[in-house]
N, C-alpha and C positions, 0 to 999 in steps of 0.2 A: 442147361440151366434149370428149365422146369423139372427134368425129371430129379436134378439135385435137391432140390425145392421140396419137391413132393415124396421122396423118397426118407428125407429129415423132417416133415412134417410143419414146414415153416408156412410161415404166412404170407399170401401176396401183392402187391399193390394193383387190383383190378375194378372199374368202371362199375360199379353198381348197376349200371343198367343195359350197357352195352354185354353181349351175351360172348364175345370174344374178349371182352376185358380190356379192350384198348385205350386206350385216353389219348390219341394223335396229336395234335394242335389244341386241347385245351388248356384253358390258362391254370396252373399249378403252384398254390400257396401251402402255406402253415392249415386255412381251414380246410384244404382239399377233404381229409378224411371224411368230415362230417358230410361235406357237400355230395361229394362223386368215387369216394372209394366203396366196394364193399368190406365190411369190418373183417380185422383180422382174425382168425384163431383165439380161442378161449378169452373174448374181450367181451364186458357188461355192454349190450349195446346202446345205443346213444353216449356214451360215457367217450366223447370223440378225445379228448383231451390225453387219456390213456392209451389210444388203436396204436399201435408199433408195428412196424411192417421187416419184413427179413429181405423180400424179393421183389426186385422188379423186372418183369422181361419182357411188360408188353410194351406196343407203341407207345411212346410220351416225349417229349422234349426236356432237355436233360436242363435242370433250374438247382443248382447245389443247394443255396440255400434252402427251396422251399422242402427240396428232398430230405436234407439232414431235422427237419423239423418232426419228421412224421418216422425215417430209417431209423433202422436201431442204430447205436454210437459205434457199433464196431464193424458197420456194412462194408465192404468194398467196393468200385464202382467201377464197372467193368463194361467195355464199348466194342466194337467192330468196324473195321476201316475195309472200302474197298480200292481199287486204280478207281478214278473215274473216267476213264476209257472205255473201260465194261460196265460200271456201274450208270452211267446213264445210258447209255445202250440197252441195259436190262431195263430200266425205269421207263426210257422211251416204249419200250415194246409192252411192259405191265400197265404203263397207267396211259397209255393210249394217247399222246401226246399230239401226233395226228391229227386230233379231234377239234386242235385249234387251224388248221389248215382250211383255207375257203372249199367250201363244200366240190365246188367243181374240181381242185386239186386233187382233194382226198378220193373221190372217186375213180381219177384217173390211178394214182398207186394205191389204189385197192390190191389186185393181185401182187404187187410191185415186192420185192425182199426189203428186208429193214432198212439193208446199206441206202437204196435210193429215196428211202423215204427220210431218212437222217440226213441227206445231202439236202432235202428239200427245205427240213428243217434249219439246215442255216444257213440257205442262200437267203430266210427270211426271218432271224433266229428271235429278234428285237419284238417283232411284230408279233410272231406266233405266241414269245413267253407271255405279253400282256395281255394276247387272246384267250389262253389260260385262266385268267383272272374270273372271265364271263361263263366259263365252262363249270359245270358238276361233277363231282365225285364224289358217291358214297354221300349223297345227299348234300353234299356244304359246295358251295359257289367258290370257286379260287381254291380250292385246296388245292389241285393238280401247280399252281403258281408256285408257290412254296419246293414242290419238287423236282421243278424243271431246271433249276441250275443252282449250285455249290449245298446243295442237300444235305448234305452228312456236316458240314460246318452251322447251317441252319438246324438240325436235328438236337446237333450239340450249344446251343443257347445262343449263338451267333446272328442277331435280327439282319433282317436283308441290306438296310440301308445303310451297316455298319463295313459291307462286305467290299467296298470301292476303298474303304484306308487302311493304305499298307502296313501300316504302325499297328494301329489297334490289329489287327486281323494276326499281327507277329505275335502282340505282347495277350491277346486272347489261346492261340496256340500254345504257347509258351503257362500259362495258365493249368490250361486243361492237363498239359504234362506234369503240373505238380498235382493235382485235383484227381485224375483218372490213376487208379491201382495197376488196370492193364489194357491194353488197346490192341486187340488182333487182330490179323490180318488175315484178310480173305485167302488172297493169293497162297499165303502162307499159313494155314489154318491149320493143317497136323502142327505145324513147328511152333506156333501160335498156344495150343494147346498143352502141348507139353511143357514149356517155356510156365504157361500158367500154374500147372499141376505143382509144379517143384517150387514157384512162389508162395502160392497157397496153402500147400501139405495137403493136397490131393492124393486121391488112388485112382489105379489104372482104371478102373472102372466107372470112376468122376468123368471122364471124358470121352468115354467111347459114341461114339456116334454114326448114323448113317444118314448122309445128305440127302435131302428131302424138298419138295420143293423145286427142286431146280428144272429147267427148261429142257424139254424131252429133245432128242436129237434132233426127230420131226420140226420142232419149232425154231430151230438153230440152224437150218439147215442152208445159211451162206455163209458167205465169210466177209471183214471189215477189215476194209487194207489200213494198213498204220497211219497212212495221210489220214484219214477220219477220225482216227484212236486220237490223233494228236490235235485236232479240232474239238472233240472232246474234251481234254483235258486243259484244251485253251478256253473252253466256254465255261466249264468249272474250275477255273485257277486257282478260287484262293482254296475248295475240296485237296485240288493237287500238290496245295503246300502244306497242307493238313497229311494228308497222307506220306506225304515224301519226308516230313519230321517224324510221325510213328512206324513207317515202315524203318527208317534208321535205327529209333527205339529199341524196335525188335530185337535186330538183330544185334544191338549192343549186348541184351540179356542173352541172346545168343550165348555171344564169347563168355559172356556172367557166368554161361550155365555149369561149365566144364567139358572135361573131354570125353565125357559118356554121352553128350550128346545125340552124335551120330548115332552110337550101337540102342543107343530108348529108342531114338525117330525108327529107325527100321523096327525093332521090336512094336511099337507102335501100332506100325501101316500091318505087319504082319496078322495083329490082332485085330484089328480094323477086317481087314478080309475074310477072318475067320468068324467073324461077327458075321457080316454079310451073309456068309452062308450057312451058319447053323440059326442065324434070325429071320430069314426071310423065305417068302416063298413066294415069287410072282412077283409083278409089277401091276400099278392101276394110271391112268391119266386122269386128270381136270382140266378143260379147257376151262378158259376165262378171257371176254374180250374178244377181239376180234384175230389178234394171232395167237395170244398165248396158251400154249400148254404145258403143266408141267406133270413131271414123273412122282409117285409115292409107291412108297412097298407094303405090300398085304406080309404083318408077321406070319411067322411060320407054328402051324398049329399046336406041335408039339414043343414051342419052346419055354424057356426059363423065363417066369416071370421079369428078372429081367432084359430078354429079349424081347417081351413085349414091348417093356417102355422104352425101348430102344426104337425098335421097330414101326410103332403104330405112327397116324398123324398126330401131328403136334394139340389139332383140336381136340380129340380122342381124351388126349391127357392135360389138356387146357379143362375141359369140362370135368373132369374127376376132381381137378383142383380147386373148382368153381363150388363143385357139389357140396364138399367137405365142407369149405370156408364159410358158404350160407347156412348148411346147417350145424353147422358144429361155433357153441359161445354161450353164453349166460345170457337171458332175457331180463331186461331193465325192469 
């Protein structure tokens, strides 16, 4: 999505001040722009009335109205679903969740693999989520709260205290399905992607990608037997009726698409590969935290500009996007 962004020359919806652009849990109106955006592309500055934005794809919580105030009219609004079986598993392991555990515990599964420290977590799940509350991250008190259960429903505008009624949480879902253009899925992300390209009137080249980010084998190195997967996705219920409507979604479009399906997805994955190896060269790690590692690719010296923007970190070309948008506009 950024290098689509960047590559059209479009504008982005990013934090004025925060240097990754993110806007996480802040509150998001009509005056945002003036407040906490940096201005877009070729706009008079102070003139917030006018700033119109094309992109969004940093952190923020998804608010339609206040988005459609400031998005251009003809935005699409486009999301990512994962199981939350995996995805709080990932979240527990990223944002160190542990860290609510009485210090004597935590030090005993110190060494300990993830599975036994997620079992510890909900022989006492009640307790730890509101210990949470008291804990930091990334300087704000309680953030880690917010992420330790039905996340991706709270990410999508969904408040905490609305997450216990069955009703609304149906006819909230049911909402988003009319509201969201398209919702992919992790699991399913080549077929995700494709499915998109052909809604959109994309080209093969809109969606080529190499996963990035993700948790080096080194840091994966146990395994979560399905009793816990399914503890998981019973401590995130209403995430897992969230996800079990858009993973249906899907594959509805699926059948939508035709019978070329099959023979693109292989074409696809084929190019995919072939990306891999004429954009990369090497592997790097970042640890972060106390377990996590993950994997990024060093592009490959000789490649195609766009195998760089393929290839490089996400930050790399977060900052090119940054650079441009401050200093490119009209002075008031």
């Amino acid at each position: 999505m950024n290098r689509f962004g960047y590559q059209r020359n479009l504008s982005f919806v990013l934090h004025n001040r925060r240097t990754n652009g993110h806007l996480v849990y802040a509150s998001i109106t009509e005056n945002s722009p003036g407040k906490q955006f940096l201005k877009p592309l070729n706009a008079t500055s102070g003139n917030y009335t006018k700033y119109e934005y094309d992109m969004i794809t940093v952190h923020i919580r998804y608010n339609r109205q206040a988005m459609d105030s400031f998005m251009r009219p003809s935005t699409r609004y486009i999301t990512i679903l994962r199981d939350p079986g995996t995805q709080f598993e990932s979240a527990f392991v990223h944002f160190q969740f542990d860290d609510a555990f009485p210090l004597e515990i935590k030090n005993k599964l110190k060494s300990a693999k993830t599975d036994d420290r997620l079992r510890e977590w909900f022989r006492n799940s009640t307790v730890y989520l509101q210990n949470l509350k008291e804990k930091r991250w990334e300087g704000k008190k309680g953030l880690r709260y917010f992420y330790a259960q039905n996340n991706q429903i709270f990410d999508l505008g969904l408040d905490v205290q609305f997450h216990t009624n069955q009703s609304l949480v149906r006819e909230y879902i049911s909402r988003l399905d009319t509201q969201l253009d398209m919702v992919l899925i992790t699991e399913y992300f080549e077929e995700s992607l494709l499915v998109m390209k052909k809604q959109f009137c994309w080209q093969m080249e809109d969606i080529l990608f190499l996963s990035k980010n993700q948790r080096s084998d080194k840091a994966k190195n146990y395994s979560v037997p399905e009793s816990l997967r399914h503890q998981m996705r019973e401590w995130n219920s209403v995430d897992n009726q969230l996800y079990q409507h858009f993973n249906s979604t899907l594959w509805r479009k699926v059948d939508d698409y035709g019978e070329n399906f099959t023979t693109d997805l292989q074409e696809f994955r084929q190019t995919l590969k072939e990306i891999f190896q004429n954009c990369t060269n090497g592997v790097y790690y970042r640890g972060q935290g106390h377990y996590f590692q993950n994997v990024n690719f060093k592009p490959a010296k000789n490649g195609s500009g766009l195998c760089h923007l393929i290839a490089e970190h996400k930050r790399s070309l977060m900052k090119k996007v940054r650079k441009r948008q401050a200093h490119n506009g009209i002075n008031a």
